[in-house]
C-alpha positions in Angstrom: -11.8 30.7 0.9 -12.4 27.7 -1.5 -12.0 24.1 -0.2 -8.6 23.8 -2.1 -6.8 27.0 -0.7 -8.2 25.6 2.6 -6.5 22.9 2.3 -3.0 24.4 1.3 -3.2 26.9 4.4 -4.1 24.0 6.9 -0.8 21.9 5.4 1.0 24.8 5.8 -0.1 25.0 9.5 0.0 21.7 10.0 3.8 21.9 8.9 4.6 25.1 11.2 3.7 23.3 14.4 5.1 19.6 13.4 8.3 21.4 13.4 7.7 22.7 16.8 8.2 19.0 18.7 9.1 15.2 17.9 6.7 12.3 18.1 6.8 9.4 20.9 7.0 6.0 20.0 5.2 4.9 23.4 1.6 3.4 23.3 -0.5 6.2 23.5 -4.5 7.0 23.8 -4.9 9.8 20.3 -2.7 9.9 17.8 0.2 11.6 16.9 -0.3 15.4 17.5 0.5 16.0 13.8 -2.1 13.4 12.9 -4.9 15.1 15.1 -4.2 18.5 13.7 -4.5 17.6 10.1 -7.6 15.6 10.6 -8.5 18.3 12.3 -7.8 20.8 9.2 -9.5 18.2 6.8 -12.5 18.3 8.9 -12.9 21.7 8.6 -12.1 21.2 4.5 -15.5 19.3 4.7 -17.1 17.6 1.6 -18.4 14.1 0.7 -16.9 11.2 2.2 -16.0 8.4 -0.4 -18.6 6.3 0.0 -21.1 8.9 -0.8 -19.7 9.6 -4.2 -19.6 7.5 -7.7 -16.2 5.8 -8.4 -15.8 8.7 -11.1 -15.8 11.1 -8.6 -14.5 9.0 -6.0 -11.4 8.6 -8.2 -11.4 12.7 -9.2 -11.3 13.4 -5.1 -8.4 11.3 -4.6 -6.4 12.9 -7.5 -7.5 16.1 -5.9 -6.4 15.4 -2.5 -2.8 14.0 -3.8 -2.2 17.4 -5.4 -3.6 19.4 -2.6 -1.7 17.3 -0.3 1.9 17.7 -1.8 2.6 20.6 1.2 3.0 17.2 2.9 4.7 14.8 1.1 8.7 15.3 0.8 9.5 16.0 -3.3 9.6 13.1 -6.2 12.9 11.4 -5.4 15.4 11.9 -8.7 16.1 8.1 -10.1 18.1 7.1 -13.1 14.8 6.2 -15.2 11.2 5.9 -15.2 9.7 3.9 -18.1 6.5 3.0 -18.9 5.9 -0.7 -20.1 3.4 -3.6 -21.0 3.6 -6.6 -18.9 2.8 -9.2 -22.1 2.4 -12.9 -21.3 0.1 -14.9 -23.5 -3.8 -14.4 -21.9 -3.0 -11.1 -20.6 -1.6 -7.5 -20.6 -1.0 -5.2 -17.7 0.2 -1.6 -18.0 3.2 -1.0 -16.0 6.0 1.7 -14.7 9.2 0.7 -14.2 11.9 2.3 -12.0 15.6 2.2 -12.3 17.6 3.7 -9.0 19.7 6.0 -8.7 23.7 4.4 -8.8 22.3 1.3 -11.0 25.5 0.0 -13.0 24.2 -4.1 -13.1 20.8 -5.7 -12.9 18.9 -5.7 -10.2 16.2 -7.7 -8.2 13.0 -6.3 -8.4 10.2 -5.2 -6.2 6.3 -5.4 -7.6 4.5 -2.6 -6.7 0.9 -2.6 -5.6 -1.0 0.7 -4.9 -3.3 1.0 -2.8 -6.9 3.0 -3.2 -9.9 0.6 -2.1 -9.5 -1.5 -5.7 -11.3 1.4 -6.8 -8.8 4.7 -6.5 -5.5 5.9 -7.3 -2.8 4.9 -9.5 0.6 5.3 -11.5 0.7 8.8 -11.1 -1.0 9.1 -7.1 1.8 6.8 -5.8 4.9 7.7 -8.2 6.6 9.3 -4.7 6.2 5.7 -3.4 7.9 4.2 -5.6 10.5 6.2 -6.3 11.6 6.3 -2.6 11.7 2.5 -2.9 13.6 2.1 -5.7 16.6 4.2 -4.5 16.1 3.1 -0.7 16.1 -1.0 -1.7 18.4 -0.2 -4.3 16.1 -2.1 -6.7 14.0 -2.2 -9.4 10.5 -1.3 -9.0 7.5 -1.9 -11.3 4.7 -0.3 -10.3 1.2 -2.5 -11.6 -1.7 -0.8 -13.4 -3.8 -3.4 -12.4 -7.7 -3.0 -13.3 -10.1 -1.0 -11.0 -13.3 -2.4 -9.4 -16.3 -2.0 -9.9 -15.6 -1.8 -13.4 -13.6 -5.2 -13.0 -14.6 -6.7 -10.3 -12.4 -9.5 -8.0 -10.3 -11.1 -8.9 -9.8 -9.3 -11.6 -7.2 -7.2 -9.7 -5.4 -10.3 -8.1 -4.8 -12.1 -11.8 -3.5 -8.8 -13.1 -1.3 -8.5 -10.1 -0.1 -12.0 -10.2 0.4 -11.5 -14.3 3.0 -8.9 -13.1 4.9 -10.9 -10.5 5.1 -13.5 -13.3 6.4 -11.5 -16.5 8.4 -9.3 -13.8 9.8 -12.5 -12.5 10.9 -14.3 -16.2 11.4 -11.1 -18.4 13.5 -9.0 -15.9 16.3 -9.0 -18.1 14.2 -6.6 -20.8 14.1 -3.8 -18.0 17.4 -3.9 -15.8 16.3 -6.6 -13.3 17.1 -9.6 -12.1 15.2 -13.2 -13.3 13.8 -14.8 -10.8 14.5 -12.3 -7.5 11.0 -10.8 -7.0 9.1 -9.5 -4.3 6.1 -7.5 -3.0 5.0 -4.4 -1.9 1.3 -3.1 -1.1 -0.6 -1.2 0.8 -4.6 -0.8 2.2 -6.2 -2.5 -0.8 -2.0 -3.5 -1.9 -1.4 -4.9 0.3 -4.6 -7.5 0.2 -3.4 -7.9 -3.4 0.6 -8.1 -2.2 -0.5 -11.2 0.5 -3.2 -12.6 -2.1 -0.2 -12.7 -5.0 1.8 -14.7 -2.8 -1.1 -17.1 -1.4 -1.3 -17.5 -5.3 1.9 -17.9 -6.4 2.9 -20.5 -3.6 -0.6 -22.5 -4.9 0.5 -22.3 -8.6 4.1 -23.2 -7.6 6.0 -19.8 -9.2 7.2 -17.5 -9.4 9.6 -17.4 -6.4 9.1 -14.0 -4.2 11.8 -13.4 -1.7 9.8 -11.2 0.6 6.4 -9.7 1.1 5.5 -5.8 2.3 2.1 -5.4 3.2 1.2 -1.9 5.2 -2.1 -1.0 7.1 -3.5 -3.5 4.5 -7.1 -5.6 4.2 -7.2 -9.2 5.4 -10.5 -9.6 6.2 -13.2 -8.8 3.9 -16.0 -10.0 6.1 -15.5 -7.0 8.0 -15.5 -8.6 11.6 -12.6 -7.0 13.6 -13.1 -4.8 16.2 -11.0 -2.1 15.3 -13.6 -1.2 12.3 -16.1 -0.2 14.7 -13.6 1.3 17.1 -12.6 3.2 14.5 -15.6 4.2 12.3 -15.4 7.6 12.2 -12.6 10.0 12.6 -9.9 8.7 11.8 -9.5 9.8 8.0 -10.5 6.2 6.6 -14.3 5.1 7.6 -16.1 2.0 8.7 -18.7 3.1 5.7 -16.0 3.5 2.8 -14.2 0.3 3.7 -18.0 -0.8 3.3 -18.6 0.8 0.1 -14.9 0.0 -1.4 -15.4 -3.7 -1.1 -18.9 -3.5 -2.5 -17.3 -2.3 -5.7 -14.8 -4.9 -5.6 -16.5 -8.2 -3.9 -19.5 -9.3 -6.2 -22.6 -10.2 -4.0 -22.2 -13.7 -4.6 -19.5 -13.9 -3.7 -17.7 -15.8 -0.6 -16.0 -13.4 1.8 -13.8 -15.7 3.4 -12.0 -16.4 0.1 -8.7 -16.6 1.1 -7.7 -14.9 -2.3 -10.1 -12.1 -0.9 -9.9 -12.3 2.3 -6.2 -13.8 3.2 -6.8 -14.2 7.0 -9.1 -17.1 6.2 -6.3 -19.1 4.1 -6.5 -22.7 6.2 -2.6 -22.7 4.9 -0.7 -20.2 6.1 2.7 -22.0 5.5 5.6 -21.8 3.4 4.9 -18.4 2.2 8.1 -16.0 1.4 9.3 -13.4 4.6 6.7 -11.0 5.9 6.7 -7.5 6.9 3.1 -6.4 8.3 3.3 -3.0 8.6 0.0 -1.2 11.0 -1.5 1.9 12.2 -3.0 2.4 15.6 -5.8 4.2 14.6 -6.8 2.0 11.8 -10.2 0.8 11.1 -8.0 -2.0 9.4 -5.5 -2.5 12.4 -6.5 -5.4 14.0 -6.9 -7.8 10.9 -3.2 -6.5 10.1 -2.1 -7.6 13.6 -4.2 -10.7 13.7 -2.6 -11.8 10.1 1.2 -11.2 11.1 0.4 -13.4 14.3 -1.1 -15.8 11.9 1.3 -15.7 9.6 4.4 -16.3 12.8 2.2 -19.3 14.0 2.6 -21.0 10.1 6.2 -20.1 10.4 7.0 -17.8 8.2 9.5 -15.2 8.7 7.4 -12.2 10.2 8.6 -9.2 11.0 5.6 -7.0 12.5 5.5 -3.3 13.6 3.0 -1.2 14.1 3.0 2.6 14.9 0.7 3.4 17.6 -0.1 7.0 16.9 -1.0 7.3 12.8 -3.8 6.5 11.3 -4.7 4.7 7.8 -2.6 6.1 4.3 0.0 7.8 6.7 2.9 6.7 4.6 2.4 8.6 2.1 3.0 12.1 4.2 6.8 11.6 3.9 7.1 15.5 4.8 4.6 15.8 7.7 5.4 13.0 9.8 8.5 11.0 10.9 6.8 7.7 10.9 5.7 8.2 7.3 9.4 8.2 6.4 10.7 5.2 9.0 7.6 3.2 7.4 9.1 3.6 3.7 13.0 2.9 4.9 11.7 0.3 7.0 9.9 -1.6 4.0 13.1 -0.9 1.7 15.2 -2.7 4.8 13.5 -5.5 4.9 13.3 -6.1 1.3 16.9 -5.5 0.9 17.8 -7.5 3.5 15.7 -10.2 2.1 17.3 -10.0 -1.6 20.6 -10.5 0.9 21.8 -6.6 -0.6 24.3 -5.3 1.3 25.5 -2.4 -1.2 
């Protein structure tokens, strides 16, 4: 049986027996049932890990693991449009994809999307599920970034892009259905560095206003000193020697790791930044600089909300089908936005 048809039959399994019981939201000692099985499964897929592979391939596996995946993932949501744009301001251009929600009759506010993917994988197309779910769950807009992929650009190449797009989002909502001036965040893993570095940056530049920030099981510490990276290291889906190999493509040599801009738990100022969901995952190599920056971020007094579901492990949001806490992650994120932009249809 070829690796891909593996794959497919393990989902399927996977799916058979996560109907068979529902998942505790206690503490617990291994994850999630589900979560152990398909690790299991992918286990026995085998195959290079990421960090053994160029960023070619790297980015050709994670394609390949979306569409394999898909068993897992609930269908594309239907929304009113999907358009593809250009982010234009006057030093730089970003490709972008813009969602309209379903039931849109009046503009909107917005919600800038940043994917996830190491700074090196996945785009558009691997997190379209994402961010249609938003869209029709915050009842917003969403434009999803294109931003430039290490190493090819390396930092903060990413960040500027990203910042572009919560700036031209921001001023030229009007062209696409949104709001002017009622922005905010969303990222996860490496978007949700870039969702906490954007608003670092746009507080320091003084615009554009962001109502709220999303950032889920993302990277806050690039000098790669929590505990849970070792704790975690191997097992667990993400590794201790990808995260390694991911910021090597993104973080040049000479540069300083405790850059708040890269690394956002090392900002000496914390304060005055817009409302906060930190989203986790138990078994995360990248769970305790999640936790550590939501307590950080209380302690500057900003409005925090943090949560953290013990059981999953890194990228579980994105298996909308397998697991419950996939879905309660995305409503969760569409909540607090919404609640933010002070929506109440």
């Amino acid at each position: 049986m070829n690796r891909r048809r593996l794959l497919q039959t393990a989902s399927a399994g996977v799916m058979l027996a996560a109907c068979s019981s529902s998942a505790s939201q206690t503490p617990q000692a291994l994850p999630d049932f589900r979560v152990r099985m398909l690790l299991a499964f992918l286990s026995l897929r085998g195959g290079p890990e990421t960090h053994e592979l160029t960023p070619t391939a790297a980015r050709d596996n994670f394609e390949q693991s979306i569409r394999d995946g898909a068993i897992l993932m609930e269908p594309p949501e239907m929304v009113a449009s999907v358009k593809n744009m250009t982010a234009l301001l006057p030093d730089i251009s970003v490709n972008v994809r813009v969602y309209i929600p379903v039931g849109a009759t009046t503009p909107l506010p917005v919600i800038c999307h940043f994917h996830g993917g190491g700074w090196v994988v996945g785009g558009l197309d691997s997190y379209d599920r994402t961010c249609r779910a938003l869209a029709n769950k915050a009842h917003c807009v969403v434009v999803a970034a294109d931003y430039r992929r290490a190493p090819e650009t390396t930092f903060p190449g990413a960040l500027e892009d990203c910042y572009a797009v919560t700036q031209w989002a921001s001023a030229y909502a009007s062209s696409f259905g949104g709001i002017p001036g009622r922005v905010a965040l969303f990222g996860d893993s490496a978007g949700g560095n870039l969702a906490a570095a954007v608003a670092l940056m746009a507080r320091d530049r003084q615009g554009p206003t962001i109502a709220a920030h999303v950032m889920m099981y993302g990277a806050f510490d690039a000098t790669l000193s929590q505990p849970s990276l070792n704790k975690f290291a191997t097992g667990y889906l993400l590794t201790k020697a990808s995260v390694q190999w991911y910021l090597a493509q993104y973080a040049a040599p000479d540069v300083d790791r405790r850059t708040p801009y890269l690394s956002p738990l090392f900002a000496a100022d914390k304060s005055h930044l817009p409302p906060a969901l930190v989203i986790t995952a138990g078994f995360d190599p990248l769970h305790d600089e999640g936790e550590k920056y939501a307590i950080a971020l209380q302690r500057a007094g900003v409005r925090t909300e943090y949560h953290n579901y013990p059981g999953m492990m890194h990228g579980f949001a994105v298996l909308t089908r397998l697991l419950p806490d996939a879905r309660d992650a995305i409503t969760r994120s569409a909540r607090f936005i919404k609640s933010s932009f002070e929506i109440t249809a």
